[in-house]
N, C-alpha and C positions, 0 to 999 in steps of 0.2 A: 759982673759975674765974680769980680773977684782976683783973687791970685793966679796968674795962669802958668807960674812955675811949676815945675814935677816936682812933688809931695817926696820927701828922701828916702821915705820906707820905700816907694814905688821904685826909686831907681835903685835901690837897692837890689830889687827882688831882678829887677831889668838885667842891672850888670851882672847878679850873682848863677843868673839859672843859667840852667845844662842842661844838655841833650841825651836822653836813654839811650843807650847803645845794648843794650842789656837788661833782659827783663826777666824778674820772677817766675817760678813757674804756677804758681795760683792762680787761681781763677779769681776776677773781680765781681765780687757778688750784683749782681744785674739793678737791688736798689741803688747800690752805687754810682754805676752806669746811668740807669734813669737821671738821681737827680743830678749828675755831671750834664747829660744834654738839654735837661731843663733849665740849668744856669746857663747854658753855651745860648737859648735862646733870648736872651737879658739881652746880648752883646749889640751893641748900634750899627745897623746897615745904611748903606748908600738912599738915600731919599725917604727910609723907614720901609723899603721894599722886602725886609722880611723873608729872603728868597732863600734862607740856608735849607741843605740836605746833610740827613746823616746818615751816615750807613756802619752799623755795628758787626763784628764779625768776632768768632770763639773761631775757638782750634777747627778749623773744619767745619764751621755752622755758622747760619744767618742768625744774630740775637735779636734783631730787631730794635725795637723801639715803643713805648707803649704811651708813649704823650703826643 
């Protein structure tokens, strides 16, 4: 397989992130949304079991999901 060391941009990005505490007041435009939870469904599960849920929410309203 290979090199099984962490890639240094990855830990990079590992050690470097942070937590919102504080958020804009815009809305995130819904194609955004889509294709953010279409990538979130790339991510590798336990056995290939597949089993994520999302549940999207706006100020006050259900957004859904359209994938």
């Amino acid at each position: 397989m290979g090199d099984s060391r962490p890639n240094s941009y990855l830990m990079e990005l590992i050690k470097n992130r942070t937590s919102i505490r504080k958020y804009l007041p815009q809305k995130v435009d819904r194609d955004i949304i889509n294709q953010l939870l279409l990538a979130a469904q790339w991510a590798p599960s336990s056995q290939n079991t597949q089993s994520w849920r999302y549940i999207v929410f706006g100020r006050g309203e259900y957004a859904g999901f359209d994938g």
